[in-house]
Steps between C-alpha positions, in 0.01 A plus 500: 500500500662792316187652345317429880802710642437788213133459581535621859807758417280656277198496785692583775636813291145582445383480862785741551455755319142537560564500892763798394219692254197430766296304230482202709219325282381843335349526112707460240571914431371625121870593487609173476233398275582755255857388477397101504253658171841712364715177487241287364440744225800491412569132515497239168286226444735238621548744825181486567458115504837491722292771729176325495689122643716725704158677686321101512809379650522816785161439554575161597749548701302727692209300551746237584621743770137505693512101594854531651554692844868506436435696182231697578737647780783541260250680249409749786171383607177389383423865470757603294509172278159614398600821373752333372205239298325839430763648313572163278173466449479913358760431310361201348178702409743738333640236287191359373360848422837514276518154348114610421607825355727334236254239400702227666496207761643410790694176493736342697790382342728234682830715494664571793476830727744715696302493850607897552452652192248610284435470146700849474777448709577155390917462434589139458551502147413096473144570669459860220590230205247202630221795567608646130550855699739623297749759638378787342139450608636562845343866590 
């Protein structure tokens, strides 16, 4: 029930702060895409696996999101949950145009993830070891 709780934290944060900004259910801005691009450029291979079953599992939860009121409401709104699907799915594209770019795969490996963080921003040192991000590869 934890990671459900995290789940709609995270959402309800979201819906927030794109009520405050206006976006509402807007396109993901280049902005942000050029960052998402920055970081994975930047990231190891093993940061990119963590980021690739990070992405699958926020795209789950978001699709989860669509067949329950409760969370749809929590999320914001159908509207803004599919900016929200948008914007995973952008950054998904992204990934697989860098995992192509280095001549590797996508795979997902059955470690676990931190719900809120990125391959990038990821500090529990037991979830670095299992991923094999070691602490210098941490831009």
């Amino acid at each position: 029930m934890s990671y459900l709780r995290d789940i709609m934290q995270k959402l309800g944060a979201g819906a927030e702060a794109a009520v405050q900004e206006g976006r509402g259910g807007a396109a993901w801005p280049a902005l942000q895409a050029a960052e998402y691009q920055r970081r994975l450029n930047t990231c190891s291979e093993p940061m990119l696996h963590y980021e690739w079953a990070w992405l699958e599992q926020h795209l789950q939860d978001l699709e989860h999101c669509a067949g329950n009121d409760a969370m749809l409401k929590v999320a914001g709104g159908q509207r803004h949950l599919d900016g929200l699907l948008a914007e995973a799915r952008a950054c998904q594209q992204h990934l697989r145009d860098q995992f192509a770019a280095r001549g590797l795969s996508p795979r997902r490996l059955p470690h676990s993830l931190a719900a809120a963080e990125h391959a990038w921003e990821l500090s529990h040192p037991g979830l670095r070891a299992q991923w094999g991000i070691d602490a210098v590869s941490k831009p």
